[in-house]
DRENLO-548270 format. One record per residue (C-alpha): z, x, y; residue number from 1. Coordinates in nm, 2 decimals. Example, Ala and Ser with C-alpha at 12.3 -4.5 7.8 and 13.67 -1.06 7.14 Angstrom:
2
- z, x, y, k
- 0.78, 1.23, -0.45, 1
- 0.71, 1.37, -0.11, 2
***
This chain:
441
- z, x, y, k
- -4.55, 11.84, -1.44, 1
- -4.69, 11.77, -1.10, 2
- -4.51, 11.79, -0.75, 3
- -4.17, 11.70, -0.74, 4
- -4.11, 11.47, -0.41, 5
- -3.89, 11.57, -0.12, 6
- -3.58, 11.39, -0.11, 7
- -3.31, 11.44, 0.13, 8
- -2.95, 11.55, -0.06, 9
- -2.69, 11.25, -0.09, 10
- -2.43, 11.40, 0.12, 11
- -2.13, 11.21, 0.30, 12
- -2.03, 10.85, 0.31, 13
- -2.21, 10.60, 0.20, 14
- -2.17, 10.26, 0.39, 15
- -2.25, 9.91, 0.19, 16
- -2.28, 9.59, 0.39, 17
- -2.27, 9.29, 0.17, 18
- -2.37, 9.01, 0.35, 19
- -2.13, 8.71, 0.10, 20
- -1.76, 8.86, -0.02, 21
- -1.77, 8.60, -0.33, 22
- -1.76, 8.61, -0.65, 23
- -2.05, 8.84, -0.65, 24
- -1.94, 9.10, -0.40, 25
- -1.59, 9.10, -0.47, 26
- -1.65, 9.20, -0.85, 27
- -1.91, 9.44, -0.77, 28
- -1.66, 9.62, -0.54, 29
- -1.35, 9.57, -0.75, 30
- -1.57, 9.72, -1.05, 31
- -1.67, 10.03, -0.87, 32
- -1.34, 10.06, -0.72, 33
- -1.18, 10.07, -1.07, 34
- -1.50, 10.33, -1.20, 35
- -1.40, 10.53, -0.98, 36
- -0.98, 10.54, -1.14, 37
- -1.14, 10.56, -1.46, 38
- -1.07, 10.25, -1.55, 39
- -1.36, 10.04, -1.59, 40
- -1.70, 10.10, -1.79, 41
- -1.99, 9.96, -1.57, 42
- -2.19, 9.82, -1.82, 43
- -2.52, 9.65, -1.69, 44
- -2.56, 9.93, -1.45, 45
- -2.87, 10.18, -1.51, 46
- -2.79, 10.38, -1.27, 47
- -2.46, 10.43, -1.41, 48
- -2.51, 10.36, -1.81, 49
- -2.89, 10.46, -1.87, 50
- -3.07, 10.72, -1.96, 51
- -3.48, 10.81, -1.89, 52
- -3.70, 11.02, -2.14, 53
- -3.89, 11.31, -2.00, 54
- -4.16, 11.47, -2.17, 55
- -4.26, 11.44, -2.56, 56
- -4.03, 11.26, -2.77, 57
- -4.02, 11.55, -2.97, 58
- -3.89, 11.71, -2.69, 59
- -3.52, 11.57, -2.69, 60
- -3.49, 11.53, -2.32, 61
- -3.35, 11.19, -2.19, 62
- -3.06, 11.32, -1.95, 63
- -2.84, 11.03, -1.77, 64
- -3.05, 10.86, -1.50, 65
- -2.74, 10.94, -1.27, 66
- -2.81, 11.34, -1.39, 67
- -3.14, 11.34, -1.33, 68
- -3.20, 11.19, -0.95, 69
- -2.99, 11.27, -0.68, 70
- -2.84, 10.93, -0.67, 71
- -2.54, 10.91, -0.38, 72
- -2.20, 10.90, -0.59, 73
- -1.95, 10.60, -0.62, 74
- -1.67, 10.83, -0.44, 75
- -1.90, 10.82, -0.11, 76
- -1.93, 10.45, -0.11, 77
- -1.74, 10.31, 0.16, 78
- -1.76, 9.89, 0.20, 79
- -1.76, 9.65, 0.46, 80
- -1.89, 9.27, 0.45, 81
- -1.96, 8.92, 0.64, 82
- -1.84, 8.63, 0.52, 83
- -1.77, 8.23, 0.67, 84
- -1.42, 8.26, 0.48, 85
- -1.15, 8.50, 0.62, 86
- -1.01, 8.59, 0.24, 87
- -1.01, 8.98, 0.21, 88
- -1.14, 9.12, -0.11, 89
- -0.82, 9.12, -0.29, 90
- -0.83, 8.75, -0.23, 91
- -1.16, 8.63, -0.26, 92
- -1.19, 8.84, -0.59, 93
- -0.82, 8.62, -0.71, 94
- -1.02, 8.29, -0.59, 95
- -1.34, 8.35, -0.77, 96
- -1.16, 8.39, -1.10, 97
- -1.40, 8.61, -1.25, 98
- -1.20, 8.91, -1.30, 99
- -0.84, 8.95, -1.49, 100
- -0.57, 8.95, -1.22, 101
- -0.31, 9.17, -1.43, 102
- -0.60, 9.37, -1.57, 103
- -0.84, 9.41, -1.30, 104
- -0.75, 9.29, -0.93, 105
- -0.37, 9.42, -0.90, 106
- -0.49, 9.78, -1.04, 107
- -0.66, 9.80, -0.71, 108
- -0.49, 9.54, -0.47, 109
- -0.40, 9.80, -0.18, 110
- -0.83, 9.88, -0.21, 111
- -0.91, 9.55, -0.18, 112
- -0.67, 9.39, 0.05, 113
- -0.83, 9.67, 0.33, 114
- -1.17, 9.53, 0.25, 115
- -1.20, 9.22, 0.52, 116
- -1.48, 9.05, 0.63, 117
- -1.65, 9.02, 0.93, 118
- -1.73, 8.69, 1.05, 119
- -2.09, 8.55, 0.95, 120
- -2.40, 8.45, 1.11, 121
- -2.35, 8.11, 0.97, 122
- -2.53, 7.75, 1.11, 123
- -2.40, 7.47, 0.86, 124
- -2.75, 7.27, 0.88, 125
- -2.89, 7.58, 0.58, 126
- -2.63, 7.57, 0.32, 127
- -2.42, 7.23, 0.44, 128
- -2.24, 7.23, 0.12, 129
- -2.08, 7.52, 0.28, 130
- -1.74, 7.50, 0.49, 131
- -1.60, 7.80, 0.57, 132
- -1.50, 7.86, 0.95, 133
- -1.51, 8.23, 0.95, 134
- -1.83, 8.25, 1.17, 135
- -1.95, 8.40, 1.48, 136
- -2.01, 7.99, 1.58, 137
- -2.30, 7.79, 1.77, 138
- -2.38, 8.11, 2.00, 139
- -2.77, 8.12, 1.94, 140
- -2.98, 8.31, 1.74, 141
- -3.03, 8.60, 1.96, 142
- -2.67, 8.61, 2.04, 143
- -2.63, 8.65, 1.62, 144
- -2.86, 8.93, 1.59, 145
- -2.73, 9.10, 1.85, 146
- -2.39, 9.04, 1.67, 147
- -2.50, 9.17, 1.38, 148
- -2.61, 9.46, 1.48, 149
- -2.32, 9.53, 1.66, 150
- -2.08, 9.52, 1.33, 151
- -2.36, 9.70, 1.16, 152
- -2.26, 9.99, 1.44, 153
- -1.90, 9.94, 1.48, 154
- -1.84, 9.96, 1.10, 155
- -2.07, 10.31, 1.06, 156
- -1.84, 10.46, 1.37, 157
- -1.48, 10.34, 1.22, 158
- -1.60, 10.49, 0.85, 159
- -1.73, 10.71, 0.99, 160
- -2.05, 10.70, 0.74, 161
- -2.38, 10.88, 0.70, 162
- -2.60, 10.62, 0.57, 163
- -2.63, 10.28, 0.53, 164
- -2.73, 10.00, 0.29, 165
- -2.71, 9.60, 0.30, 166
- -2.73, 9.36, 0.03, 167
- -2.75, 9.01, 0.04, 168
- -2.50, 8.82, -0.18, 169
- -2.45, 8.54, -0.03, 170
- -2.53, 8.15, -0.11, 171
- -2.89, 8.04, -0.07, 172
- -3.03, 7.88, 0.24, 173
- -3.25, 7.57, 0.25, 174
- -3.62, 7.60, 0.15, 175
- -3.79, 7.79, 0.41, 176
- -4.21, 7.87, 0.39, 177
- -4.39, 8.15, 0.58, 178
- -4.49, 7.98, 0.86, 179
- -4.67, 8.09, 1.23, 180
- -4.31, 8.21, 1.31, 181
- -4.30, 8.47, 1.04, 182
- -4.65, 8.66, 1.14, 183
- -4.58, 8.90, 1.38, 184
- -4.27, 9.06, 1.54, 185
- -4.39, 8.87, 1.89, 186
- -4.40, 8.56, 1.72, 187
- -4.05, 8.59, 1.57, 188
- -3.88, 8.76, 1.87, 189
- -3.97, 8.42, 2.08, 190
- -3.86, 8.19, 1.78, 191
- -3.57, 8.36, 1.79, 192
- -3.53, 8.30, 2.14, 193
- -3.61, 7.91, 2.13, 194
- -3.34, 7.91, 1.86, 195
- -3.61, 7.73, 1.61, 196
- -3.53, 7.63, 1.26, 197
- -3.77, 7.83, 1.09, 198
- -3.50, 8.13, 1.17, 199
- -3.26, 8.13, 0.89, 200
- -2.92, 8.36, 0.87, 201
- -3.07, 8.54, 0.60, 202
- -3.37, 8.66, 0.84, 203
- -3.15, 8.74, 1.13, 204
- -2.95, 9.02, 0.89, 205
- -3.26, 9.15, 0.77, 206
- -3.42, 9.21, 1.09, 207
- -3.09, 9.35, 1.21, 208
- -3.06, 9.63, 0.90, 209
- -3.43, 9.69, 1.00, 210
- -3.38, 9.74, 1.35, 211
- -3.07, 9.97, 1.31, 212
- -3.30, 10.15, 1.03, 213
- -3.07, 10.02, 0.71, 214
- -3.28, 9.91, 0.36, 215
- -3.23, 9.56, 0.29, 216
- -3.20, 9.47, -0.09, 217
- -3.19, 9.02, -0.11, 218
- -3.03, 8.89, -0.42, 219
- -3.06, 8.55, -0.31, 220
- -3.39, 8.35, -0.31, 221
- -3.41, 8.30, 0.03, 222
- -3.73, 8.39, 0.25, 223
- -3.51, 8.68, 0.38, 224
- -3.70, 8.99, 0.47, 225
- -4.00, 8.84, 0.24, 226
- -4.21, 8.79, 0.56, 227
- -4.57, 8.94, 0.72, 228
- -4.35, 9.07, 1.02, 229
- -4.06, 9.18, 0.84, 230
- -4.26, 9.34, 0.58, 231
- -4.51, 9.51, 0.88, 232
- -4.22, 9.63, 1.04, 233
- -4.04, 9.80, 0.73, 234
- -4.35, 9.96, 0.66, 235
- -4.43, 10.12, 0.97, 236
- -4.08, 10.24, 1.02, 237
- -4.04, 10.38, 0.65, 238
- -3.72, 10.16, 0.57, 239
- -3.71, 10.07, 0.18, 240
- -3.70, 9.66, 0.16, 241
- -3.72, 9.45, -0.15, 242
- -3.57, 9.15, -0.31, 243
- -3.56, 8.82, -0.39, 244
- -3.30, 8.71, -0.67, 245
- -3.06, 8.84, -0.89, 246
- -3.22, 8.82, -1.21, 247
- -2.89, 8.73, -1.42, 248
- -2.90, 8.48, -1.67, 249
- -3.17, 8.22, -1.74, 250
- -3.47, 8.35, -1.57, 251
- -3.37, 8.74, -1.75, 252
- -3.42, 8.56, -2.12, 253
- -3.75, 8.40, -1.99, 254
- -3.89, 8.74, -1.88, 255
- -3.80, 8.86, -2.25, 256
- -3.95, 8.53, -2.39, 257
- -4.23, 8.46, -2.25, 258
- -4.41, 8.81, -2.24, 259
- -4.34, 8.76, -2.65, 260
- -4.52, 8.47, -2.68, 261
- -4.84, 8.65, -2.47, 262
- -4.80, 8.99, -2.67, 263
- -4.83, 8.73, -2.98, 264
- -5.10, 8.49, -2.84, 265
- -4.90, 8.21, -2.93, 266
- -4.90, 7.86, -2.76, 267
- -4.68, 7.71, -2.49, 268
- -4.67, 7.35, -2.43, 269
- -4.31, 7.30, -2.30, 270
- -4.01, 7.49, -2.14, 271
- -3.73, 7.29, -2.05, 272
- -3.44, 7.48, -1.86, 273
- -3.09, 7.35, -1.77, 274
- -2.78, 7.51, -1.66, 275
- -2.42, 7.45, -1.53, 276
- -2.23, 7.63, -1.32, 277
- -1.92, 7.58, -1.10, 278
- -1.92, 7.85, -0.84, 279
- -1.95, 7.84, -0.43, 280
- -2.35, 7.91, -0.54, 281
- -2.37, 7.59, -0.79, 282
- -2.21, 7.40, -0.51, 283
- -2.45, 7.51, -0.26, 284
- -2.74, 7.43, -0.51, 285
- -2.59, 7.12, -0.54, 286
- -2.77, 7.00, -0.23, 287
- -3.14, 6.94, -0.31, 288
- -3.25, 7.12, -0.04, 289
- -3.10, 7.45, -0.13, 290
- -3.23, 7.36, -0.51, 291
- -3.55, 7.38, -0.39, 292
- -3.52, 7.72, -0.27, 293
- -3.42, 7.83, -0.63, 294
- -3.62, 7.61, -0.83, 295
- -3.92, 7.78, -0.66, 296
- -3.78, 8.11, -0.75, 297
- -3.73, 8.03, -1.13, 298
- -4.04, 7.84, -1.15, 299
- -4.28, 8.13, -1.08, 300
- -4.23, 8.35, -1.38, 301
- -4.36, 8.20, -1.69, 302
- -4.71, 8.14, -1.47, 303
- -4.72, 8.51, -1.38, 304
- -4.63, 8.64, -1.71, 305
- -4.85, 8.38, -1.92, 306
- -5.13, 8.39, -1.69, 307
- -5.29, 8.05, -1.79, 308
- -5.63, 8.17, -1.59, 309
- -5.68, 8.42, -1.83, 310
- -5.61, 8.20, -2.14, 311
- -5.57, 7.83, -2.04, 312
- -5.61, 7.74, -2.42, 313
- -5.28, 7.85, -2.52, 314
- -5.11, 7.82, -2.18, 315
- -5.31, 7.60, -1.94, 316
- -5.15, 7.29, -1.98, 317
- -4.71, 7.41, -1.97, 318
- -4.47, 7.16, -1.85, 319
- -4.19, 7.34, -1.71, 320
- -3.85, 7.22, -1.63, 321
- -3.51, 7.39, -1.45, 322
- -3.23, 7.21, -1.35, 323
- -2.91, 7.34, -1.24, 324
- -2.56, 7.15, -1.20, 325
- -2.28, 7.16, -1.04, 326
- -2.01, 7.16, -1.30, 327
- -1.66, 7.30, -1.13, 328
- -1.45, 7.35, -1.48, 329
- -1.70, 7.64, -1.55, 330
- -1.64, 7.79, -1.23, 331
- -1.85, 8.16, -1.25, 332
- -1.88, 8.09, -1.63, 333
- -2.31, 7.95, -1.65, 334
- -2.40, 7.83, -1.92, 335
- -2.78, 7.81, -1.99, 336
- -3.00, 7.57, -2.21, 337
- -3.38, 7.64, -2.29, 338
- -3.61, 7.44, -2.53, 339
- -3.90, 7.59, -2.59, 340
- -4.21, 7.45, -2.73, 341
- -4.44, 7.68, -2.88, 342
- -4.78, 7.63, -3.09, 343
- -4.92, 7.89, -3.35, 344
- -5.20, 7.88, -3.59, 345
- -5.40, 7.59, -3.60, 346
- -5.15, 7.43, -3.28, 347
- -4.90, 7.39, -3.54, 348
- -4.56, 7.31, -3.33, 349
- -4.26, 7.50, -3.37, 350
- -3.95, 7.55, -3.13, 351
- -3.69, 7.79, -2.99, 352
- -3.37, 7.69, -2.83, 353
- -3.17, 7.92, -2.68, 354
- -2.84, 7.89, -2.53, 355
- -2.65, 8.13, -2.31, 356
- -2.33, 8.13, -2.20, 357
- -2.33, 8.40, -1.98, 358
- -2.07, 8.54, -1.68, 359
- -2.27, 8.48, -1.35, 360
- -2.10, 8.79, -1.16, 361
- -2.09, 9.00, -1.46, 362
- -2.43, 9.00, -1.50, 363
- -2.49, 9.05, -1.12, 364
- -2.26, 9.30, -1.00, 365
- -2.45, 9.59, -1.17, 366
- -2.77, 9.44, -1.06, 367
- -2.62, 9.50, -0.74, 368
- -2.50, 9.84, -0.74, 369
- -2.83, 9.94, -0.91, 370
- -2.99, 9.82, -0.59, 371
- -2.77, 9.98, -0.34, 372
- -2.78, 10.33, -0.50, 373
- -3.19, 10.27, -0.57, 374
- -3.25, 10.19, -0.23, 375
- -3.04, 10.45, -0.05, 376
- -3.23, 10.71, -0.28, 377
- -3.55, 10.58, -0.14, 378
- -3.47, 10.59, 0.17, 379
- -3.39, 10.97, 0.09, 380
- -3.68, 10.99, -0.05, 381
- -3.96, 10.85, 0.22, 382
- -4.02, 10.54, 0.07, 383
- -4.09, 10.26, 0.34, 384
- -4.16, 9.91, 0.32, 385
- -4.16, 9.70, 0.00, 386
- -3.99, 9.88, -0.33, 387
- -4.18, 9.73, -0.59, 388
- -4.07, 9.91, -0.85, 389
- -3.70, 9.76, -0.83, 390
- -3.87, 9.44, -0.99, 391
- -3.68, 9.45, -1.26, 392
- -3.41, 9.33, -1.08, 393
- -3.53, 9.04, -0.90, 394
- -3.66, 8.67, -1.08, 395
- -3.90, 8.68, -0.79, 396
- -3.99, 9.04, -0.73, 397
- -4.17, 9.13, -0.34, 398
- -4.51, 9.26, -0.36, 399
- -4.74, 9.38, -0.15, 400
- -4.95, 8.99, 0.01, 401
- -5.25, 8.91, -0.26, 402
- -5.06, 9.07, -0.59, 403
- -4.90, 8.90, -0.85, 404
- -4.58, 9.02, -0.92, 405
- -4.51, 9.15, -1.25, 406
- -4.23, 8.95, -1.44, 407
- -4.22, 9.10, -1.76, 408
- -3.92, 9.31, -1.80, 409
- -4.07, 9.58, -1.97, 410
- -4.36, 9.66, -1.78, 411
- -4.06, 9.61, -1.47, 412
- -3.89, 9.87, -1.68, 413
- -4.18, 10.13, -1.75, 414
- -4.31, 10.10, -1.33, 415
- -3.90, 10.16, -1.27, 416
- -3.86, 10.52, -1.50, 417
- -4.21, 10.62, -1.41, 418
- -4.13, 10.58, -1.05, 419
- -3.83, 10.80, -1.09, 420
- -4.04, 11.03, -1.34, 421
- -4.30, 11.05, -1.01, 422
- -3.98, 11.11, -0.79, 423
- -3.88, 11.45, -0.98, 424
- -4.24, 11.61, -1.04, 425
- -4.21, 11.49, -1.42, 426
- -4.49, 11.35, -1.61, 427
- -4.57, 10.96, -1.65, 428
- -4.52, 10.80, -2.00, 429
- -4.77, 10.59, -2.14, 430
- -4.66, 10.61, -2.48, 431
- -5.00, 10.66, -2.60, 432
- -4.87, 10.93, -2.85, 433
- -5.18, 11.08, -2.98, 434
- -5.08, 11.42, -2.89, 435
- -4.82, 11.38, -3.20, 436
- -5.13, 11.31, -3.44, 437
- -5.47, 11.50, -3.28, 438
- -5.50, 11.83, -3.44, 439
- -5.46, 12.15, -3.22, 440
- -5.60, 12.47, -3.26, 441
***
């Protein structure tokens, strides 16, 4: 056993921001909502569903996660959220048309209906597919922040909350690279001020969370938070950051796949990816702009896992493909395609197809209240700047600038439970096992 870490009690409210009330938002809060009527199982959710393994296996100790760290409970949450449309959560969770109305959205219609946005940071020219109205309007970048900040306030004084958390669910911007804007807060607080382009929405609510001392979680890929000044600043004022991207469907099998294929040493010389989907986020990444932003996302992972430095003979030479389409029948509904070409002994070829047909939200929503409890317990517990051990939720995890990030699930999940192992004063797992076989005196 060593130290157990301090970490403040969850007590009071806890306020969630979600910048997006979609499809996303709007079933992660009618889920919790019903959890909390005991009328919905949150599957998905480790922090609700999952249990962690302390000690020997021999032991028989692997308490509920939610039993074992002082996670805040769903009781406390309190939401508020931005959004370009005006629809409250009762309707933008009946216009997403993810969730039963009968079953799931008129059990808490009085709950939902109070839910109703605040209007957005929003400038057309970084997610034009986009054409809601419900926005603070052409009033300049500082003018934004200082918006922002101002709900952040308003909304902890009206609910009256005792800590804060924001998430980022909404669509994702145009492709954005660090540039000489991103490098210092100096340098952003005058690009700010000349109103420049490298300033997206999505950076003006992260800087505005970090200025009012709030973690910011991104599920989008969007630069975000993901920059040296942002990163700097979270740091030095201990306020838990991390993102980028909901890892949901197609990217989650790939970090299942493809560290297979390593543990294996078997060949890659193809991996074609293609998906539909009909929500407000496939219409977004129907522009190729905004594609670009994704695409750069899902592209990383099979590089990072595979590392074809280390072994360019059976991964130096992958062609790898993702496409996404707008297809609006499907609506939240992906569906994902893979072909996979593989080489074994000898380069003999062989294949794998997969094909997922998975629930977009679904999958998200306990991705996203994993996040928000996970971050408010590390800002409990002291832990500044970038979180990298919440990986395991994000296609393109943030590290700290010249690592890798790790994509394999697995080793996401081991740095995860060890991190919360480390957290309570309980010994690491390494599976190594020999203490079951080594005789003892």
């Amino acid at each position: 056993m060593s130290e157990t870490r301090s970490i403040a009690p969850a007590e009071g409210k806890l306020g969630v921001l979600t910048v997006g009330l979609g499809a996303v938002a709007s079933t992660l809060i009618a889920g919790v909502e019903l959890a909390k009527r005991g009328q919905g199982l949150l599957a998905g959710s480790m922090t609700q569903m999952g249990t962690i393994r302390l000690g020997k296996r021999t032991d028989g100790r692997s308490p509920l996660i939610k039993d074992f760290v002082p996670l805040a409970r769903l009781e406390d949450i309190e939401w508020g959220a931005w959004d370009v449309f005006p629809d409250d959560a009762y309707v933008a969770a009946s216009r997403a048309g993810v969730l039963e109305q009968g079953k799931h959205i008129e059990a808490i219609a009085e709950t939902l209906r109070e839910i109703r946005p605040m209007k957005a940071a929003f400038e057309r020219k970084y997610a034009r597919n986009l054409t809601g109205e419900h926005t603070m309007g052409e009033i300049g970048k500082r003018a934004m922040l200082n918006g922002i900040r101002a709900d952040i306030n308003r909304f902890r004084d009206e609910k009256k909350v005792d800590r804060l958390v924001m998430i980022w669910c909404a669509s994702t911007e145009v492709f954005i690279e660090p540039g000489p804007d991103h490098q210092t807060i100096e340098s952003f607080e005058k690009a700010i001020d000349a109103n420049s382009d490298q300033v997206a929405p999505s950076m003006l609510y992260a800087y505005a969370a970090l200025l009012e001392g709030v973690p910011f979680a991104n599920g989008s890929p969007n630069l975000a938070v993901d920059m040296p000044c942002l990163r700097e600043y979270a740091t030095k004022h201990n306020i838990p950051i991390s993102g980028k991207d909901f890892k949901t469907g197609q990217t989650l099998m790939k970090t299942v796949l493809a560290p297979m294929l390593k543990a294996r040493q078997l060949g890659l010389s193809g991996w074609y990816s293609t998906n539909i989907l009909g929500n407000r986020d496939g219409e977004v990444l129907d522009a190729p702009e905004n594609f670009k932003t994704k695409e750069e996302s899902k592209l990383g992972v099979l590089e990072d896992i595979l590392r074809p430095d280390l072994n360019p003979e059976l991964y130096g030479n992958v062609f790898h493909k993702v496409q996404i389409n707008y297809y609006p029948p499907r609506g939240d509904n992906k569906e994902g395609w893979d072909n996979i070409d593989i080489t074994g002994w000898l380069e003999y070829p062989m294949q794998i197809k997969v094909n997922f047909l998975c629930r977009d939200s679904i999958l998200a929503a306990p991705l996203a209240l994993d996040l928000i409890l996970y971050s408010d317990l590390a800002q409990r517990a002291g832990l500044g700047g970038i979180q990298e051990w919440l990986s395991f939720y994000y296609k393109s995890p943030q590290v700290a600038p010249g690592l890798y990030p790790e994509h394999d699930l697995f080793i996401q999940l081991a740095k995860l439970k060890n991190t919360l192992r480390w957290m309570m004063g309980e010994d690491q797992i390494t599976h190594l096992g020999r203490e079951y076989y080594d005789e003892t005196d």
